[in-house]
C-alpha positions as CSV (number, residue, x, y, z in Angstrom):
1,X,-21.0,14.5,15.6
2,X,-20.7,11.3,13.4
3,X,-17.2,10.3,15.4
4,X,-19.3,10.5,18.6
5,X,-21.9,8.3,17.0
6,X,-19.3,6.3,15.8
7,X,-17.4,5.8,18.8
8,X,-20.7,4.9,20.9
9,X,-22.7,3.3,18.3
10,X,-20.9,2.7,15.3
11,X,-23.5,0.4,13.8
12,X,-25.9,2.9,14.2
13,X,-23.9,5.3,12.4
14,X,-23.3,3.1,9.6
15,X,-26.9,2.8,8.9
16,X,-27.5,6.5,9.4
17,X,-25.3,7.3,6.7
18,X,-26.1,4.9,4.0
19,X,-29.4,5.9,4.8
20,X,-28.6,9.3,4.0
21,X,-27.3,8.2,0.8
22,X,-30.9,5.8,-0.3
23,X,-32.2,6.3,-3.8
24,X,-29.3,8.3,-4.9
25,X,-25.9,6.9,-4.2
26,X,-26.5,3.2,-2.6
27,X,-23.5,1.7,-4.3
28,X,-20.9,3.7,-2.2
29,X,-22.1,2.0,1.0
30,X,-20.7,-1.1,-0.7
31,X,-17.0,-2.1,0.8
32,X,-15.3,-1.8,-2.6
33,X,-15.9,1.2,-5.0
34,X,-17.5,0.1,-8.7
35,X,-15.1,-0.8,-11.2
36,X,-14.8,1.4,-14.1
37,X,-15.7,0.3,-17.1
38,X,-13.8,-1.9,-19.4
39,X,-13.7,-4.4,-22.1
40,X,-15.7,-7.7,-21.3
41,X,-13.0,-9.6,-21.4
42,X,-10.3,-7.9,-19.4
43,X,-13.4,-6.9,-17.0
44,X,-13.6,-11.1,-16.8
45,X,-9.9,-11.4,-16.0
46,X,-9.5,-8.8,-13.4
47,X,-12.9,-10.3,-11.9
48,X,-11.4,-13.0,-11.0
49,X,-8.2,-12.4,-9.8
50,X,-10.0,-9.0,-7.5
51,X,-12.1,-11.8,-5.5
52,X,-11.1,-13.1,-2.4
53,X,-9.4,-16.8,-2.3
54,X,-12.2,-18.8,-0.6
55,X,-11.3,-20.8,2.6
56,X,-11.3,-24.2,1.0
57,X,-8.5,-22.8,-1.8
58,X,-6.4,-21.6,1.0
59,X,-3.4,-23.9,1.0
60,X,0.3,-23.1,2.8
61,X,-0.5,-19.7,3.2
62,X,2.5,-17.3,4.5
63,X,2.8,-13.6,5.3
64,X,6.0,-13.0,7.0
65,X,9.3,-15.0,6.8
66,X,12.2,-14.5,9.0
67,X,14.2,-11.8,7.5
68,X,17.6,-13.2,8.5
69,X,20.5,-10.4,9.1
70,X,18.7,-7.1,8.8
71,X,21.7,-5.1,9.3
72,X,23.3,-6.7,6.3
73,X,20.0,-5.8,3.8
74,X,20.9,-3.6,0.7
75,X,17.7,-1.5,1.1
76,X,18.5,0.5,-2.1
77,X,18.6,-2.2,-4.4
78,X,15.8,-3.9,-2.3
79,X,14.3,-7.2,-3.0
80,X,15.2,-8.3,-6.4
81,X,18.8,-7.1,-5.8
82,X,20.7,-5.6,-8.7
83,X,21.0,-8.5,-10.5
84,X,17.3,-8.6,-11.4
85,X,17.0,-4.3,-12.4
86,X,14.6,-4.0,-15.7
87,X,17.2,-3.7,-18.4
88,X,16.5,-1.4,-21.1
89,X,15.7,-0.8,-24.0
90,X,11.7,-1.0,-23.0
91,X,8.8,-1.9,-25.3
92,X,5.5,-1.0,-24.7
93,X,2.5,-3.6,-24.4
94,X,-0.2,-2.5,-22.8
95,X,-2.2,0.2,-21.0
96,X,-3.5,-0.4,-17.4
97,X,-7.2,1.7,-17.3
98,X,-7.4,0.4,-13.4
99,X,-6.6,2.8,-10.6
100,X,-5.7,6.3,-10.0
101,X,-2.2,6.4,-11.3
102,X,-1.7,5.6,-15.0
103,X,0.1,1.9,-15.8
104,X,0.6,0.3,-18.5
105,X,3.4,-2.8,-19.2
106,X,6.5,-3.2,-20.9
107,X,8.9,-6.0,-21.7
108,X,12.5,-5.0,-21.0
109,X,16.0,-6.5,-22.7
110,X,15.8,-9.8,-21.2
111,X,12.5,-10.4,-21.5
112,X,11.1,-9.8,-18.6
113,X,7.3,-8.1,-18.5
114,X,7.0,-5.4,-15.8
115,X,4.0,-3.2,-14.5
116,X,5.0,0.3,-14.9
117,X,3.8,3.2,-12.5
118,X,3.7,6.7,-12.9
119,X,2.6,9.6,-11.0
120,X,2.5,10.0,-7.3
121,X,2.3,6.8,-6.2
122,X,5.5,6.0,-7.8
123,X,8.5,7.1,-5.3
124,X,6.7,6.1,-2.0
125,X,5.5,2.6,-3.2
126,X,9.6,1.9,-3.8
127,X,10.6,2.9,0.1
128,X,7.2,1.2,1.3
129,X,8.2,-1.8,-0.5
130,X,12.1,-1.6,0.9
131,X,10.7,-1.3,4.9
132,X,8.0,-4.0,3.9
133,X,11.0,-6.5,2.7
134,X,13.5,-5.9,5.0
135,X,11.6,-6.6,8.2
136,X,10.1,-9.9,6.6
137,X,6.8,-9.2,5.2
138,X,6.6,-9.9,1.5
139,X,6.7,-7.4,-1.6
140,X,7.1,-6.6,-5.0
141,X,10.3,-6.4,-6.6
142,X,10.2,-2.6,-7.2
143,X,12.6,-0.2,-8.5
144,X,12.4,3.3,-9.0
145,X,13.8,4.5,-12.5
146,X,14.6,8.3,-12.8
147,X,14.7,8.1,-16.5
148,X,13.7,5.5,-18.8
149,X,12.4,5.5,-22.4
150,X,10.0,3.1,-23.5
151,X,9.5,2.5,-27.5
152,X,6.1,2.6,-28.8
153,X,4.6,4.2,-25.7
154,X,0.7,4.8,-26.4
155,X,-1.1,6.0,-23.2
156,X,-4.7,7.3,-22.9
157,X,-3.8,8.5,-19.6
158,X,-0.8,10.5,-17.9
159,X,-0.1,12.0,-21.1
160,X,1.5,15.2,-19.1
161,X,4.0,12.3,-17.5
162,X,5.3,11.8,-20.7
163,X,7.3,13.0,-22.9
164,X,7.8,11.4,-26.9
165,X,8.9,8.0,-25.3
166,X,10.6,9.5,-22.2
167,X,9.2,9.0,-18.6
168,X,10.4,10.1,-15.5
169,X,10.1,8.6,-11.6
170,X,8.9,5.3,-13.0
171,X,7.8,2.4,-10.8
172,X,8.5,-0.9,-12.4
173,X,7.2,-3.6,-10.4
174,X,7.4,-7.6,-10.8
175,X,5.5,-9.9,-9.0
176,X,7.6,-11.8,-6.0
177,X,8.9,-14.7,-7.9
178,X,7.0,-14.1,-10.7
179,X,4.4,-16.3,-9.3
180,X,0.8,-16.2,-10.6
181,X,-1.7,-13.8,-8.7
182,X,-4.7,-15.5,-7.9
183,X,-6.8,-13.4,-5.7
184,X,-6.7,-11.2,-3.1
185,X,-7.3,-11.4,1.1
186,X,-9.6,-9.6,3.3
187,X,-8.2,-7.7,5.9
188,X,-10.9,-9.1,8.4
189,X,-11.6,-12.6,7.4
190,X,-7.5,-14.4,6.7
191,X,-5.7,-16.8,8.0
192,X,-3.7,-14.6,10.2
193,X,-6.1,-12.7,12.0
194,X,-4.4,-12.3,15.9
195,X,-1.6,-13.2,14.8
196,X,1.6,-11.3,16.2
197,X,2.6,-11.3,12.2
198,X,-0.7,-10.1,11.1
199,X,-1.1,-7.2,13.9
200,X,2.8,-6.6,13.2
201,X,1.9,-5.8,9.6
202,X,-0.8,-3.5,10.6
203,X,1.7,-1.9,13.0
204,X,3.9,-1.4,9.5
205,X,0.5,0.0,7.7
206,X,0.7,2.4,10.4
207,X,4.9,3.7,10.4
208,X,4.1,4.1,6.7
209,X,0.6,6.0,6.7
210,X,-1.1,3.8,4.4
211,X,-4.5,5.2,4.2
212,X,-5.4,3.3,1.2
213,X,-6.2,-0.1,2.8
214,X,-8.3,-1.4,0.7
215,X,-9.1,-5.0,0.5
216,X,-8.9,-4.9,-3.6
217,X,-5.4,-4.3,-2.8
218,X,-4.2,-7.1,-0.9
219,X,-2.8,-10.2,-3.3
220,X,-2.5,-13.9,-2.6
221,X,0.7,-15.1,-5.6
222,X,0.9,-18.9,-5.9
223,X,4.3,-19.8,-5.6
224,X,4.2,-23.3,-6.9
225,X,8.0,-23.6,-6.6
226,X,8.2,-23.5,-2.5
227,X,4.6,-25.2,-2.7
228,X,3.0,-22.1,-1.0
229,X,0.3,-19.1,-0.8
230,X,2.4,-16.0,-0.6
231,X,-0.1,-13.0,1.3
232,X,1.0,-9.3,0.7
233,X,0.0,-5.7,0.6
234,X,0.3,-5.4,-3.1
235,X,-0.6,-1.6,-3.6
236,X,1.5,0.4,-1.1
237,X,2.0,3.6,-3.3
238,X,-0.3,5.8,-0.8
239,X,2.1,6.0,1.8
240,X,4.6,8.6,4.0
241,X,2.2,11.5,3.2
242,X,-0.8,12.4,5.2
243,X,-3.3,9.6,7.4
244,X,-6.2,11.0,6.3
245,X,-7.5,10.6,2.5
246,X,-9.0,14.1,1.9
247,X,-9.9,16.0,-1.4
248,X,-6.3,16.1,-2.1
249,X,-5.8,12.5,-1.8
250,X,-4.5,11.8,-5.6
251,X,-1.0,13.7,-4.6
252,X,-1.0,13.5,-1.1
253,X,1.7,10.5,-1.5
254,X,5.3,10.8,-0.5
255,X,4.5,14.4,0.8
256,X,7.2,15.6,3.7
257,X,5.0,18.4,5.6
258,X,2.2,15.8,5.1
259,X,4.3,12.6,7.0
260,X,5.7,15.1,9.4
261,X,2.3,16.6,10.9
262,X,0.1,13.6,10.9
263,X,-0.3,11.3,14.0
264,X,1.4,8.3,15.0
265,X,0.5,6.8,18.5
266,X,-3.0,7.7,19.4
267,X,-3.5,5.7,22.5
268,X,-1.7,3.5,25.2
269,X,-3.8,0.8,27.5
270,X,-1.9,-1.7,29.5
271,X,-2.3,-3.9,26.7
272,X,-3.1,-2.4,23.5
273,X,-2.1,0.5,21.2
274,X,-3.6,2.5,18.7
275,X,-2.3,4.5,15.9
276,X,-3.5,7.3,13.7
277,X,-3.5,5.3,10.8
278,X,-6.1,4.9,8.9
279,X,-8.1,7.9,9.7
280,X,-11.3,8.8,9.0
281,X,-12.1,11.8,6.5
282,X,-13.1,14.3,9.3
283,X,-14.6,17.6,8.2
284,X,-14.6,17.0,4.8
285,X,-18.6,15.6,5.3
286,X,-19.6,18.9,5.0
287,X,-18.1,20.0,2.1
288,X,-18.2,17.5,-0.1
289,X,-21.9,16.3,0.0
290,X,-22.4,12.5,-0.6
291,X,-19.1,11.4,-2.4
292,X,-17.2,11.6,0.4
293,X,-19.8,10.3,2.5
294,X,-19.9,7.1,0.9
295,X,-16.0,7.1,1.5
296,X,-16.5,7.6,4.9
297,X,-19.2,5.1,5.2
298,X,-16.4,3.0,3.5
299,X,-13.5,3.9,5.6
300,X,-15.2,3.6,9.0
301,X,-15.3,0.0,8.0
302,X,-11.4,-0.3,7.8
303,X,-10.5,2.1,10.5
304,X,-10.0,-0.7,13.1
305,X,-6.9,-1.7,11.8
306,X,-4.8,0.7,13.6
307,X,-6.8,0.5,16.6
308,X,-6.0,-1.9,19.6
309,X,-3.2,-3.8,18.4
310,X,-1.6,-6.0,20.7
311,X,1.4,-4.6,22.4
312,X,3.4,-7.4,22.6
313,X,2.8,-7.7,18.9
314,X,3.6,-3.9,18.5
315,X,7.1,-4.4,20.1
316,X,7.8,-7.4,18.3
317,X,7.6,-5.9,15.0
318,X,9.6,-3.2,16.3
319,X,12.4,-5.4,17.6
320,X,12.8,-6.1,13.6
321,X,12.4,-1.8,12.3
322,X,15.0,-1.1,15.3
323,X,17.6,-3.1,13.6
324,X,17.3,-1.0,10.4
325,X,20.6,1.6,10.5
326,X,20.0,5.0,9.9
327,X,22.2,4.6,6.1
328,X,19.5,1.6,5.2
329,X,16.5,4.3,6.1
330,X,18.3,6.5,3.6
331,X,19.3,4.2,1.0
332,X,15.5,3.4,0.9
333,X,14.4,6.5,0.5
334,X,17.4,7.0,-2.1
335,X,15.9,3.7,-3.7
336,X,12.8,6.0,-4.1
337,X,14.5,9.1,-5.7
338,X,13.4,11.3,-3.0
339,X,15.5,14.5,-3.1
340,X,18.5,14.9,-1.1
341,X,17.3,17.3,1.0
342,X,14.3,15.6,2.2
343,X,15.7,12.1,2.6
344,X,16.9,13.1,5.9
345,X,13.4,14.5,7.2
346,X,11.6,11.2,6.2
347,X,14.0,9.0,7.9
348,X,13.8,11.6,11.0
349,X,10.4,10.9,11.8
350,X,10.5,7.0,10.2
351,X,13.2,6.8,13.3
352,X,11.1,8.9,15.8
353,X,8.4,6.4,15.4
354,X,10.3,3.4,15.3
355,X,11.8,5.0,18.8
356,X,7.8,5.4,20.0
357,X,7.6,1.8,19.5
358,X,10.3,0.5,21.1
359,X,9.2,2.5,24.3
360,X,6.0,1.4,24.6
């Protein structure tokens, strides 16, 4: 019933449901969940840099640049290269309370500070941040340590992830450039709305399954060496799983059977396409009373970007993904320590899709 409300009236069915939810749970009908608690002044600090960039701050702002020779991209070592891979020994700073996955930083042999991820975010942010790169959109420079020990480690959360001061399937991540993050961007209101780059990026939201499009995690990095705004999708770990965030949503990441059975290509007009990507929680209304009612009030509001995009701007970003060889697929995926066995199946259905998009 709510996606036939939705699809004739959807403002009407926005109301109905925070409605449902007055008195008792008005703050999910809010675009971005409550922050947990934390200190005053790290609560300060993250304020600040989790609020949009207002217009008049916008200044050279980029989100794509050309990606040069695609067929000649190392998609294993990825952005920063091997040059730039966190050198042990590690030392622990710092736990990260924010998010779903535990994170906490470390500062590695040279020096360098790096945001360390664990869980099940940790493998398919990697490939996510490969495919990102290589077809010209901007990302973190991620790499995907099997092993890795990190002295000092003191975590309140994750504590089944580690082991004395051994980790496994670590995400570090550095900023691109090491630039300075200073806010985020709104997936409806930013200086690239219709453009072919912007709609191509919501095309690669879509080849991915990232459900988790969030506006809290989209960051704007000031890169005062090339004088510019750099505009990314900053939190890609909820990828290659299923389209749909359901009850299982913490470790439906990087999930095979998940990836393989969701939908891709929804619908085909004469000019515009729509994928399955993100997807409302259907069914789960029911079941799970207001909590994931507030997510779908939430979610209804981000749905539109897979829906309608241009498809001109569809093939153009697939002109880019064609290029990619069917050994790059795999080295990203390798990148990601994805099992042997199932690095073949993921790159299967990443080249089925790319296939679907260069038909339409």
């Amino acid at each position: 019933m709510f996606r036939h409300l939705r699809s004739t009236c959807p403002q009407f069915a926005l109301v109905l449901l925070c409605s449902l939810l007055a008195g008792t749970r008005t703050a999910v009908c809010q675009e971005e969940p409550a922050a947990k608690q934390t200190a005053p002044a790290e609560k300060h600090q993250k304020a600040g840099k989790d609020q949009p960039v207002a217009a008049s701050a916008v200044k050279m702002p980029v989100l794509w640049e050309d990606p040069g020779d695609i067929a000649k991209k190392d998609l294993y070592a990825g952005r920063g290269g091997t040059d730039h891979l966190p050198k042990p020994p590690f030392t622990f700073l710092s736990e990260d309370h924010n998010g779903t996955n535990p994170k906490f930083d470390v500062r590695d042999a040279d020096g360098k500070k790096w945001r360390v991820k664990l869980g099940s975010e940790a493998r398919p942010e990697v490939v996510a941040s490969r495919l990102l790169w290589a077809t010209g959109y901007f990302a973190n420079d991620d790499y995907l340590l099997p092993q890795a020990t990190v002295a000092g480690i003191n975590m309140r959360r994750g504590r089944d992830l580690i082991h004395g001061d051994a980790i496994t399937d670590a995400r570090f991540e550095r900023k691109p450039g090491s630039e300075k993050k200073i806010g985020i961007w709104r997936w409806k209101d930013n200086p690239f709305k219709n453009t072919k780059e912007f709609n191509g990026l919501r095309v690669m939201m879509a080849v991915m399954n990232n459900w988790d499009l969030k506006d809290v995690n989209n960051a704007v990095y000031q890169d005062d060496k090339h004088d510019r705004q750099i505009y990314l999708v900053s939190d890609i770990g909820a990828t290659f799983a299923s389209n749909d965030e359901h009850v299982h949503h913490d470790t439906d990441k990087g999930n095979l059977a998940s990836y393989e059975h969701s939908k891709f290509i929804t619908k085909k007009t004469d000019q515009t396409v729509s994928f399955g990507t993100p997807m409302l929680p259907a069914g789960l209304l029911l079941r799970q009373g207001p909590v994931l009612l507030g997510e779908t009030v939430r979610r209804s509001a981000i749905d539109w970007i897979g829906h309608d995009v241009p498809l001109a701007d569809a093939r153009w970003v697939a002109a880019y993904l064609g290029q990619l060889s069917h050994q790059q697929l795999e080295d990203a995926f390798r990148a990601g320590n994805f099992p042997e066995d199932q690095r073949e199946e993921f790159v299967r259905i990443v080249e089925g899709r790319i296939a679907e998009l260069k038909a339409l």
